[in-house]
C-alpha positions as CSV (number, residue, x, y, z in Angstrom):
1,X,87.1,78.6,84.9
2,X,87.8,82.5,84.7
3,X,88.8,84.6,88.0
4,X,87.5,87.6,88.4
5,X,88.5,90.4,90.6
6,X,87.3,93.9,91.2
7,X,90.5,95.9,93.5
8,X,88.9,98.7,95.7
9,X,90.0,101.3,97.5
10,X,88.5,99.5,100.4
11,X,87.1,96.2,99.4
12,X,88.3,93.7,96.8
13,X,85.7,91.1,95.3
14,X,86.7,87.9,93.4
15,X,84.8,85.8,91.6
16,X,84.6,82.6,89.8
17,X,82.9,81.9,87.0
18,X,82.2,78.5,84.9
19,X,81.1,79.4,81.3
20,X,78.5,82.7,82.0
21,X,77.8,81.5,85.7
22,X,79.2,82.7,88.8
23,X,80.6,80.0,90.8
24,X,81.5,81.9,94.0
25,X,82.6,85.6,95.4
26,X,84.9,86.7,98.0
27,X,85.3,89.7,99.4
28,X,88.4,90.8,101.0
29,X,89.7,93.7,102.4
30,X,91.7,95.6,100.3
31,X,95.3,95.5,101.9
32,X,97.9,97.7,100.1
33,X,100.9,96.1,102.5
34,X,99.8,92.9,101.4
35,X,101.8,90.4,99.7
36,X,101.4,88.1,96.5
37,X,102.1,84.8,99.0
38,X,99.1,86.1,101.5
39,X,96.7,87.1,98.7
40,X,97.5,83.5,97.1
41,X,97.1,81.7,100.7
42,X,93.8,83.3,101.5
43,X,92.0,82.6,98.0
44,X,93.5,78.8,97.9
45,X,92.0,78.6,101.4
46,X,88.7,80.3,100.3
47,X,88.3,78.1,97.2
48,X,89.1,75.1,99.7
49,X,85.9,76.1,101.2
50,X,84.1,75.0,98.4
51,X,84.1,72.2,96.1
52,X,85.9,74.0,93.3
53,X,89.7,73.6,92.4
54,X,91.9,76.9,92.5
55,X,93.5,74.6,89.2
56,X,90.8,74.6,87.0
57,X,91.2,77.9,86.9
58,X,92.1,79.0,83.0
59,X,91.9,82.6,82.9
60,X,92.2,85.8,85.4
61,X,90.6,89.2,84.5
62,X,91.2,92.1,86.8
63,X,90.1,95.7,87.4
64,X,91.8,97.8,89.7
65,X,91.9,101.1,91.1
66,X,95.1,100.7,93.8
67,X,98.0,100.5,91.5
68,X,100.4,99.7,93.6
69,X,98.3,96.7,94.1
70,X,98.2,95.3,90.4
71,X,101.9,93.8,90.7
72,X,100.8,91.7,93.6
73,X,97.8,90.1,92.1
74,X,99.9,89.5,88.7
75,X,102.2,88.2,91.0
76,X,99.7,86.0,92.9
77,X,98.3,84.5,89.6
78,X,101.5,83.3,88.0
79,X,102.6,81.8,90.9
80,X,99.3,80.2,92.5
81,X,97.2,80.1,89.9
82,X,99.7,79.7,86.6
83,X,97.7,82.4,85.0
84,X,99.1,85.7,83.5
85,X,96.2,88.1,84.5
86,X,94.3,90.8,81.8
87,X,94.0,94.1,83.9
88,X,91.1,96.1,81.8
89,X,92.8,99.3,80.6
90,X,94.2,100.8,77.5
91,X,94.3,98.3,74.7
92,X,91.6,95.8,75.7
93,X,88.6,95.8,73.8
94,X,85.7,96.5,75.9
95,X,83.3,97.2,72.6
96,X,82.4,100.7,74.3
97,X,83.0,104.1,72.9
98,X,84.5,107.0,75.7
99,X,83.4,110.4,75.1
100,X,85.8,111.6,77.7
101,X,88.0,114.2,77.4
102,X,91.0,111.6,78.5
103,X,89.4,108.3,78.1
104,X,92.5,106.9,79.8
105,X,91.6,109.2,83.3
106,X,88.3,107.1,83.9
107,X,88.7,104.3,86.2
108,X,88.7,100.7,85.3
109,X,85.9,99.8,86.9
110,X,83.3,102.7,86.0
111,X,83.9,101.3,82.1
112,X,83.0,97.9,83.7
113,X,80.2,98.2,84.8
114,X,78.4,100.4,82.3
115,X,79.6,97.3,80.0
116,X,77.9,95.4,82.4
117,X,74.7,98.1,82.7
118,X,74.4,98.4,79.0
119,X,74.3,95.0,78.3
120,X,72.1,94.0,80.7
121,X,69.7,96.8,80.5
122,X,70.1,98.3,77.0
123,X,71.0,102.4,76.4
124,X,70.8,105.0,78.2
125,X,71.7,103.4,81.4
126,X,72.9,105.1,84.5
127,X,75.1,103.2,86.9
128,X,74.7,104.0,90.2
129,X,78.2,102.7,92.4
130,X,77.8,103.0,96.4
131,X,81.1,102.2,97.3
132,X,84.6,104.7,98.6
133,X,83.1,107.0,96.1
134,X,79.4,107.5,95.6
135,X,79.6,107.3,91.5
136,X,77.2,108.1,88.7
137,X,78.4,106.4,85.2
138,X,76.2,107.5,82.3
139,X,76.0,105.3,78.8
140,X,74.2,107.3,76.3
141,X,71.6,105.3,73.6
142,X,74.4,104.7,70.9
143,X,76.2,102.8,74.2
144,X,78.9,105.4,74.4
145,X,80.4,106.1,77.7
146,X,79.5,109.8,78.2
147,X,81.1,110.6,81.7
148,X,79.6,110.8,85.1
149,X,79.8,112.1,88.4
150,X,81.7,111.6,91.6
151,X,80.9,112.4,95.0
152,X,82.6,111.7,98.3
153,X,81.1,108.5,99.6
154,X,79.2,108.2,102.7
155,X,81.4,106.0,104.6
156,X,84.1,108.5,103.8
157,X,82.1,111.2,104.9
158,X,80.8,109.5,108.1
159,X,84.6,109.2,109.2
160,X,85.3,112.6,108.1
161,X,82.6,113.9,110.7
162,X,84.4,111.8,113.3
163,X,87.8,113.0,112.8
164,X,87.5,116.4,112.1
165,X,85.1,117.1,114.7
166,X,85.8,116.4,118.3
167,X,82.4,115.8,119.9
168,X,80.8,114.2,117.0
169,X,80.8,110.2,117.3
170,X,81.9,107.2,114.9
171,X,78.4,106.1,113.8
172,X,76.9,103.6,111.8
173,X,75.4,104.4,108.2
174,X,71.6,103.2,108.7
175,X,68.4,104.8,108.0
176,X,67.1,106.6,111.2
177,X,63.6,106.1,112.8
178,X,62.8,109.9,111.9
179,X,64.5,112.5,109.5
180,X,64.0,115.1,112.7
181,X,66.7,112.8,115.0
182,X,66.9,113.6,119.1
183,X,70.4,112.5,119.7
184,X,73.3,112.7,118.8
185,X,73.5,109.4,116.8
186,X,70.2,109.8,115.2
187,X,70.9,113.3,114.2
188,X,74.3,112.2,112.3
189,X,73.0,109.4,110.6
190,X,70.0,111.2,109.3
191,X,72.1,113.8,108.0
192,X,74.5,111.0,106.3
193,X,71.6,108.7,105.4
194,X,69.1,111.4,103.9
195,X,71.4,113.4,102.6
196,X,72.9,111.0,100.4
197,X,69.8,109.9,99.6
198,X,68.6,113.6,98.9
199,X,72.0,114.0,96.7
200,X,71.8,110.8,95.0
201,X,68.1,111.6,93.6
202,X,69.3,115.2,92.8
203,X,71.5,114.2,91.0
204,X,69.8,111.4,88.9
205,X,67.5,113.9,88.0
206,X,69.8,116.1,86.7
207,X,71.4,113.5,84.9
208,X,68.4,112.6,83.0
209,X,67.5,116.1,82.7
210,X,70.6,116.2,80.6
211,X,69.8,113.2,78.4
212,X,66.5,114.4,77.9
213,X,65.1,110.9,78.8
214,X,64.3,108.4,81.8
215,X,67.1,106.6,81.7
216,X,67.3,103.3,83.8
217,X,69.3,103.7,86.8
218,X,71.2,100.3,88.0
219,X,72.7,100.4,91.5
220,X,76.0,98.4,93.1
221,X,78.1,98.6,95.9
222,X,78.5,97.6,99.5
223,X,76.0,100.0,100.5
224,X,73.8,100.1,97.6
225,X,71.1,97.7,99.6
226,X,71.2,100.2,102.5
227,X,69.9,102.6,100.8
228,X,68.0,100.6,97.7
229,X,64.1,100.9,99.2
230,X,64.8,104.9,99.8
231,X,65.2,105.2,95.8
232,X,61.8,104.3,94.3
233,X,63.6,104.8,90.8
234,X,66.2,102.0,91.0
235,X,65.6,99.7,88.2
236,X,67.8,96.7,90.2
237,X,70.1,96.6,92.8
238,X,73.0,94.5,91.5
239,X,76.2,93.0,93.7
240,X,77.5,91.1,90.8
241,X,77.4,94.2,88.1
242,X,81.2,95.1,88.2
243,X,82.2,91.1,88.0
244,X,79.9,89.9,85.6
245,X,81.7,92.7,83.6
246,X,84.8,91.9,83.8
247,X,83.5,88.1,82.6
248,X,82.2,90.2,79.3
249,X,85.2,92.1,78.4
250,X,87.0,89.0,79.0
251,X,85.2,87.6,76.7
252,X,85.4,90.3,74.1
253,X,89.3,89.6,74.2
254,X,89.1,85.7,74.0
255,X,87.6,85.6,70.9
């Protein structure tokens, strides 16, 4: 079985495939004091959860964009797991041109999962990644990585609110009864809530302007469901995009 695992700013997922299906995900928060002895604890106990056996595992695959994490998890899988793990960077086929001006400045997991998108969905593709960053990945219809866009995500901007100002609330990021809120709370989250939604179609149709064509737009991300039924133009709403990637380009550099 292959272990997957997708390091976040925020949230890590792991998953476990068998052949091309996916077993079981876990998703942790991402812990940059951790250790390699906790991270190997907690997923022996989560796969003790189930009825699969942390040594069946035979591979590890791994995209990360915490550094200072990606000695821990090595660490974790030679010692739990006997397993030296593939972190997708440069060097490892992932069978996708990058037309960026330093393809070794885009993050591991933005060329995963328009691996993922591409495959999946054919070219052009737009990936659409709610998660610390609010990300646009664009794969032209050769399936060459052509760039993107990155915007603060909402979470990040919801706490910014709260910090910086002093009579502005910690709120949660929900759609509102009514754009026009009448409190406090119902004001911020409309301005979080539509707004990103206002941005996020903005900016799709700019994209596409750009391509000259309707390209499918694929969405993932912890928050992508929150705001999936706001976005009439979302082809699918995907949870699994950036690990079933990771199973592809692992793939890619088995054979």
């Amino acid at each position: 079985m292959l272990l997957a695992a997708d390091i976040g700013n925020t949230h890590s997922v792991f998953g476990l495939f068998d052949g091309d299906a996916l077993r079981a995900s876990w998703r942790l928060a991402t812990r940059r004091e951790g250790t390699s002895d906790e991270l190997g604890v907690l997923l022996r106990a989560m796969f003790a959860e189930t009825d699969l056996d942390y040594r069946d595992v035979g591979g590890m695959i791994a995209c990360s964009v915490v550094p200072d994490l990606n000695g821990v998890l090595a660490a974790t899988c030679r010692r739990y797991f006997d397993q030296e793990p593939l972190f997708v960077g440069p060097g490892v086929k992932t069978g996708m041109s990058i037309l960026y001006e330093n393809p070794h400045a885009v993050g591991a997991d933005r060329i995963v999962n328009a691996v993922a998108a591409s495959t999946r969905h054919g070219c052009p593709v737009i990936v659409l990644d709610f998660g610390t960053a609010t990300t646009f990945d664009v794969v032209g219809e050769s399936g060459e990585y052509l760039g993107g866009v990155i915007a603060p995500g909402v979470e990040l901007s919801a706490e910014a609110l709260f910090e910086k100002a002093a009579r502005l609330p910690r709120v949660d990021v929900k759609q509102p009864a009514r754009v026009i809120g009448r409190n406090t709370e119902e004001v911020m989250q409309s301005g979080l809530f539509h707004g990103y939604v206002a941005l996020v179609e903005g900016l799709v149709a700019r994209i596409r302007g750009e391509l000259a064509v309707q390209a499918p737009v694929v969405a993932t991300g912890g928050l992508a469901p929150v705001f999936a039924s706001s976005l009439d133009f979302l082809e699918e709403v995907d949870l699994g995009l950036t690990l079933d990637g990771l199973r592809m380009i692992w793939q890619k550099n088995r054979r």
